[in-house]
VEXDREN-2710 file (C-alpha; in Angstrom, 1 decimal):
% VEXDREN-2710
k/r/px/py/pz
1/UNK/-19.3/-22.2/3.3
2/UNK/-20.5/-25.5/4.3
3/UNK/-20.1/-28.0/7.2
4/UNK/-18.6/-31.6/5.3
5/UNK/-15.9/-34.3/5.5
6/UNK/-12.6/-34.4/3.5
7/UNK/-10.2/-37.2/3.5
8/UNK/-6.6/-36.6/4.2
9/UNK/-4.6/-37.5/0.9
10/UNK/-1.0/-36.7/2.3
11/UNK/1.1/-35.7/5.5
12/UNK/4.5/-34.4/5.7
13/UNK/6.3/-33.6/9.1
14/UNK/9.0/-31.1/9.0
15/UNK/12.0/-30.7/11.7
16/UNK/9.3/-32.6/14.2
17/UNK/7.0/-29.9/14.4
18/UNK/6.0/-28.4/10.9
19/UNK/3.3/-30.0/9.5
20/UNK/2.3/-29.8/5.6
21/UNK/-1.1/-31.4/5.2
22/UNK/-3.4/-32.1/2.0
23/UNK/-7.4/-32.1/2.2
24/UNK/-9.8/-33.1/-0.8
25/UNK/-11.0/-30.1/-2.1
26/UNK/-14.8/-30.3/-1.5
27/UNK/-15.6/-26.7/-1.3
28/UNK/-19.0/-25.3/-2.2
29/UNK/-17.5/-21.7/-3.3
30/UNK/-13.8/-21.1/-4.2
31/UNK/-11.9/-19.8/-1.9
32/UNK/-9.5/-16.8/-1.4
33/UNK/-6.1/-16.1/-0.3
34/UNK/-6.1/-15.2/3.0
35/UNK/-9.7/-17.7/4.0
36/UNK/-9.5/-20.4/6.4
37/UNK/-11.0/-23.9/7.6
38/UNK/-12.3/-24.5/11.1
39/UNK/-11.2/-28.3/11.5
40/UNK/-12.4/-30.4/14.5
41/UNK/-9.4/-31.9/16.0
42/UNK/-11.0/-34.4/18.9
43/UNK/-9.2/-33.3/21.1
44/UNK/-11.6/-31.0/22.8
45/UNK/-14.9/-30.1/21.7
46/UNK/-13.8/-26.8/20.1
47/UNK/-12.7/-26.4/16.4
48/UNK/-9.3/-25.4/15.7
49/UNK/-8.8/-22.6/12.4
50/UNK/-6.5/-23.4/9.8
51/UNK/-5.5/-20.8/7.2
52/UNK/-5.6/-22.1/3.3
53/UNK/-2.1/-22.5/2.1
54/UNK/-2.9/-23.5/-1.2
55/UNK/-6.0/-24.6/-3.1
56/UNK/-6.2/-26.2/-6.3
57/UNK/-9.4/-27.7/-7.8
58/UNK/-8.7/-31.2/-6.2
59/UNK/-6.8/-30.1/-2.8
60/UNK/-6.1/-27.9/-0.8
61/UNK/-3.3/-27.7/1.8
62/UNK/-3.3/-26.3/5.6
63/UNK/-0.1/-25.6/7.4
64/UNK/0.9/-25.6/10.8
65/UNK/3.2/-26.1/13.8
66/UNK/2.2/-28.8/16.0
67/UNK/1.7/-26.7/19.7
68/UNK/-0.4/-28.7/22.0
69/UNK/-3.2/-31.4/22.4
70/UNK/-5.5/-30.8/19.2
71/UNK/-3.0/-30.0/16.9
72/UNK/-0.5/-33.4/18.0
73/UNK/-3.6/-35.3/17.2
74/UNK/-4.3/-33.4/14.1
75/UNK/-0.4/-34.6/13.5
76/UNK/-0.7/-38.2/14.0
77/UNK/-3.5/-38.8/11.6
78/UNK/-2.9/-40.9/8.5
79/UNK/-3.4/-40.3/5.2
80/UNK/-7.0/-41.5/4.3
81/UNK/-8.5/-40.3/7.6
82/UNK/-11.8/-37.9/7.2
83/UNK/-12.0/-34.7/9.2
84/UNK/-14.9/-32.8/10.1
85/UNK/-14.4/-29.2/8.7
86/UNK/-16.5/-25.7/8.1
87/UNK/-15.1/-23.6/5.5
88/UNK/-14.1/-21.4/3.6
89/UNK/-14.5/-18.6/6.2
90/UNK/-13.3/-15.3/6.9
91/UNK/-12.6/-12.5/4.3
92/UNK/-9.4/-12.3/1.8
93/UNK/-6.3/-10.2/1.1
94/UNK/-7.8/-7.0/-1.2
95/UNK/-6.0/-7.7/-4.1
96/UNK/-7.1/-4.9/-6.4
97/UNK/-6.0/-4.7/-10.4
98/UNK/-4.1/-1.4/-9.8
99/UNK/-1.6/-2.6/-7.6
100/UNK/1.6/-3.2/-9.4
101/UNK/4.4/-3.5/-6.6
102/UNK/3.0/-5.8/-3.9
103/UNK/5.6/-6.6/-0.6
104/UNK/4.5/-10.0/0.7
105/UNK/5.8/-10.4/4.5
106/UNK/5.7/-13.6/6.7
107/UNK/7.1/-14.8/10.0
108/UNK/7.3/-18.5/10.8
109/UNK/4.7/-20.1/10.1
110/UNK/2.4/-17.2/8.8
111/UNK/3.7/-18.5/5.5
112/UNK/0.7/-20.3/5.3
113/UNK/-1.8/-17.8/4.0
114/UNK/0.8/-16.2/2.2
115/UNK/1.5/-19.1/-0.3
116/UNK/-1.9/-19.2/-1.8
117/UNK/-1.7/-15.3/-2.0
118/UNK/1.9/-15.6/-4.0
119/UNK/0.5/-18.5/-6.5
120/UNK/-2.7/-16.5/-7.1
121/UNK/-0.3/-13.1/-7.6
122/UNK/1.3/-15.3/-9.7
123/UNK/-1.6/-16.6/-11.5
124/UNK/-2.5/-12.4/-12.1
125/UNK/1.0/-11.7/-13.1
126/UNK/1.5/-9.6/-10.5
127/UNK/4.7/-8.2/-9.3
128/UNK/5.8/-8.7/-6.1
129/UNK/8.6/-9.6/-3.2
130/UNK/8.3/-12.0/-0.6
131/UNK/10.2/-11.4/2.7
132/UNK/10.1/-14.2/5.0
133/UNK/11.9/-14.6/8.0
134/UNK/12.0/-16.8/11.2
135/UNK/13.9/-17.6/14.4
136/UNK/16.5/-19.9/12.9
137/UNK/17.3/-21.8/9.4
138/UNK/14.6/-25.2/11.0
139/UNK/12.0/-22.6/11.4
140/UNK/11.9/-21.3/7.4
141/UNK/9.3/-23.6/5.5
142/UNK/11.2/-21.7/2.1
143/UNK/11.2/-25.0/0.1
144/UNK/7.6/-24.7/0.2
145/UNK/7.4/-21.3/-2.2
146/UNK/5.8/-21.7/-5.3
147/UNK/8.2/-21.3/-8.2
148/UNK/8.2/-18.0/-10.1
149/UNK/9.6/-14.3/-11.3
150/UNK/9.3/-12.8/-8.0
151/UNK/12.0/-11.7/-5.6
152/UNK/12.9/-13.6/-2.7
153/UNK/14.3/-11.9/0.9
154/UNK/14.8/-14.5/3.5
155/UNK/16.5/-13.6/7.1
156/UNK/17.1/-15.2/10.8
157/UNK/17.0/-13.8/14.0
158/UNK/20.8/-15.5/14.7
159/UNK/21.8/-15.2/11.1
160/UNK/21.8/-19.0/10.0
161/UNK/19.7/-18.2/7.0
162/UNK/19.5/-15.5/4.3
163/UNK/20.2/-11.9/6.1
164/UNK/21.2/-11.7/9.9
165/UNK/18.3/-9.2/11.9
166/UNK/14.5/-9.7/11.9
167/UNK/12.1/-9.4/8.7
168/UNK/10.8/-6.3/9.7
169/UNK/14.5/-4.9/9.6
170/UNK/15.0/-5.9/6.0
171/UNK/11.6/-4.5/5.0
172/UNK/12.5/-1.3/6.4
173/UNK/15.8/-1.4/4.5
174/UNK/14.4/-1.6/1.0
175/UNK/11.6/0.9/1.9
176/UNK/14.5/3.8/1.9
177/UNK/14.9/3.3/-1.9
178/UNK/11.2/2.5/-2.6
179/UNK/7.6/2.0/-1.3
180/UNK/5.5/-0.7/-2.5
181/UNK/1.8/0.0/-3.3
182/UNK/1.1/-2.5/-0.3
183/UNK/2.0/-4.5/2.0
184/UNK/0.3/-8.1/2.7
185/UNK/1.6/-10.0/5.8
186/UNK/1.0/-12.4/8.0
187/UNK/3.0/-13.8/11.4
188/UNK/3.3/-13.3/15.0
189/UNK/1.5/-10.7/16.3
190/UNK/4.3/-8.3/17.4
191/UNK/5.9/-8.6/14.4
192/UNK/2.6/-7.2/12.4
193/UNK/2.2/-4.6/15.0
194/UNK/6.2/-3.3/13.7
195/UNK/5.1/-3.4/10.3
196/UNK/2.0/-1.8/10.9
197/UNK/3.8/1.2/12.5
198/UNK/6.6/1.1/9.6
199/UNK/4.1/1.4/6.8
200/UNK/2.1/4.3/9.4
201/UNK/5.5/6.0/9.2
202/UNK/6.5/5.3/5.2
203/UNK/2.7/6.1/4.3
204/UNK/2.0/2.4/2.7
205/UNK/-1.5/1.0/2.8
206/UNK/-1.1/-2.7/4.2
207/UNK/-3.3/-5.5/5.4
208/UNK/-2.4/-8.2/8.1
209/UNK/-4.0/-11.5/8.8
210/UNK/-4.6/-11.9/12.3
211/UNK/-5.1/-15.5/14.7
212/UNK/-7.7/-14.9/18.2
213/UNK/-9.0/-18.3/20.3
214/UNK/-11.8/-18.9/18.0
215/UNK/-15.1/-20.9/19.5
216/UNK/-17.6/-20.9/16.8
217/UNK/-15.7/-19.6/13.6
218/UNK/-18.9/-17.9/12.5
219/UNK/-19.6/-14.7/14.1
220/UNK/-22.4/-15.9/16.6
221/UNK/-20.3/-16.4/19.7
222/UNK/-18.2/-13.2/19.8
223/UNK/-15.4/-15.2/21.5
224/UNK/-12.4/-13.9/18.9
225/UNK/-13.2/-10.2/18.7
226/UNK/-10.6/-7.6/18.8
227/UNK/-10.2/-3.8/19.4
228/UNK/-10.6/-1.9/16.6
229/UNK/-11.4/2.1/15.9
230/UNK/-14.3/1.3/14.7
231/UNK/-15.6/-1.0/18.1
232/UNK/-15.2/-4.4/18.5
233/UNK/-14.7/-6.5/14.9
234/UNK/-14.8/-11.0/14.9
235/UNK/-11.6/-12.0/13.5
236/UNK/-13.1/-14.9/12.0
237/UNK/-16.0/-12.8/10.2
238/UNK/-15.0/-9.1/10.1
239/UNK/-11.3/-11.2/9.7
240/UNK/-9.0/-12.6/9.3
241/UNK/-7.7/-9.6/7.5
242/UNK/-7.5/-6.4/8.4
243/UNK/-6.6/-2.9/7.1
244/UNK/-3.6/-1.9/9.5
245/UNK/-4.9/1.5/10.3
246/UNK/-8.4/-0.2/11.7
247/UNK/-6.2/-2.2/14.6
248/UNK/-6.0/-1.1/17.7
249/UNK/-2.5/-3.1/18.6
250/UNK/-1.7/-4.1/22.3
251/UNK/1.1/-4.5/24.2
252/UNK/1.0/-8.1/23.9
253/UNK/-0.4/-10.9/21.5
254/UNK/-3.9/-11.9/21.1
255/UNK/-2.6/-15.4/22.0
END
């Protein structure tokens, strides 16, 4: 983990608020599904984190929904621009070698971390299904999947897109024929507090990646921590992925 420029070598705006961006890969250590970047935007003098979509020896991508001030001007810069970033931080998704039926979940734009974990399950030749759902058919970044043997689930809330009902709902449907050694997902938080109670009731070790207002991205500040049953844990150092069963989940998000 180091502090260093990268240049941006591409920019692609989805549905005007999707963006798929491409670093130079200047990383001191490799990094791992599930890892992020703390960029500095400009806009204010606090770093934003960015989850690793995908990471290849020259590149690496960051995905994300443009939301307010630092991420529109994160938007609007042009390819050959430098950014000021800290990373990789944060721990990974615990993939271990005895896992054999993996369920990937995301909602909206928690795709991001979850398609560096599906091209390094691929990569292991892991097996695996990716559910991934959103609010409407403009909201699901599918096109963006790596290609492979795995099986694909997609579903809307309004039933433009794949299966009609909410990604938890179709998880739940294919746990009454069989359980997956674990569960990996990513999304709003609501929607990983339902799965976290569906795998509590099905018995299914799972891991989510969670988001908190970070300040210093390393630890120092305390400013992201997060109720847990064993005290208080940073989400961008104990984090950003968790064991389920360590969360203490609230009523509503973290942000």
């Amino acid at each position: 983990m180091k502090q260093q420029k990268v240049r941006i070598l591409s920019k692609k705006i989805y549905n005007n608020r999707y963006v798929d961006m491409w670093l130079e890969n200047r990383f001191s250590e490799v990094p791992e599904p599930g890892q992020f970047v703390h960029i500095f935007t400009g806009s204010t003098f606090l770093r934003r984190p960015f989850s690793i979509g995908t990471c290849t020896e020259k590149d690496f991508r960051i995905l994300f929904q443009i939301k307010g001030a630092g991420t529109r001007k994160l938007a609007d810069m042009e390819t050959g621009c430098e950014l000021d970033i800290i990373g990789p931080l944060g721990n990974h998704f615990p993939v271990r070698d005895n896992l054999n039926e993996i369920y990937v979940v995301a909602g909206g734009i928690g795709i991001a971390p979850l398609l560096f974990l599906s091209s390094s399950l691929l990569e292991k030749k892991k097996r695996f299904k990716f559910f991934y759902g959103a609010r409407t058919k403009s909201d699901l970044l599918d096109f963006l999947m790596p290609d492979g043997d795995y099986e694909k689930i997609f579903s809307t809330d309004d039933g433009s897109y794949g299966e009609k009902g909410t990604i938890v709902e179709m998880l739940k449907n294919r746990l009454h024929s069989k359980k997956p050694d674990v569960v990996f997902s990513s999304g709003p938080y609501l929607m990983l507090k339902e799965i976290s109670s569906v795998c509590s009731r099905y018995d299914i070790p799972a891991y989510v990646s969670l988001e908190n207002i970070m300040f210093c991205g390393l630890g120092v500040c305390q400013g992201c921590v997060i109720d847990a049953k064993n005290g208080y844990q940073r989400v961008c150092r104990d984090g950003p992925v968790f064991n389920h069963k360590d969360v203490i989940w609230q009523k509503k998000p973290l942000i």
